[in-house]
N, C-alpha and C positions, 0 to 999 in steps of 0.2 A: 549576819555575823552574831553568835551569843556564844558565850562561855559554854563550858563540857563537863561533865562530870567525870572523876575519877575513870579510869576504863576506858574511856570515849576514847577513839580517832576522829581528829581532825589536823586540818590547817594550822599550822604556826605563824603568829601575827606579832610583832616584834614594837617594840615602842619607848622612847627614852630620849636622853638628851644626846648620845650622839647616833642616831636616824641620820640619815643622809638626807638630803633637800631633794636626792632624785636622781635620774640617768643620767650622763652627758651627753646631751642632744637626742634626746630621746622621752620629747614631751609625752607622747602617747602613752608608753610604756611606766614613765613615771604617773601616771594620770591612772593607771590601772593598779598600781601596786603599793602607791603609795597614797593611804585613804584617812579621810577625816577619823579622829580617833571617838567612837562611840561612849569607849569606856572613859576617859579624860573627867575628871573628876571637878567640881566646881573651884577649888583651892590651886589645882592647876593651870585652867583656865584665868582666874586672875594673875599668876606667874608668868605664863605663856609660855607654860610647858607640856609636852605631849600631846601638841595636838594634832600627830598623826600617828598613825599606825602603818607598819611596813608586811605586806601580804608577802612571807618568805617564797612562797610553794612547795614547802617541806611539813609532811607527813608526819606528826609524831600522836601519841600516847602517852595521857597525864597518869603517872604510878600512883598509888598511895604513899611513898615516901615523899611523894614534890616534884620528883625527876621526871623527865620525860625522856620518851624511849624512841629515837629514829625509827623511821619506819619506810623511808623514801618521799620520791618525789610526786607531785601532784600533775609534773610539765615536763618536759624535756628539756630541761635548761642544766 
């Protein structure tokens, strides 16, 4: 998992204070998507914020404005 440069397609990986803790009843699936956050920053870690990150499986494209552009799905979900 590493950050993209402008242009790049990749994975959307989602992170913040309201992330979900996970599936219902669905440890596995929680266990795959829902992943320690690499990026989490030291000033976070002492708050005990962010520290996970949510693997969407949506497709997007970072613009040069900031926006990101849909682009579809990585899964069939």
């Amino acid at each position: 998992m590493q950050m993209l440069p402008v242009h790049a397609i990749g994975e959307l990986y989602l992170t913040g204070d309201c992330i979900s803790r996970g599936y219902l009843n669905r440890p596995e699936l929680t266990a795959e998507r829902f992943l320690p956050n690499p990026f989490q920053t030291n000033q976070e870690q002492k708050e005990g914020k962010n520290a996970r990150i949510y693997k969407t499986g949506d497709l997007v494209r970072w613009l040069p404005d900031g926006e990101l552009e849909y682009l579809g799905r990585n899964d069939f979900q």
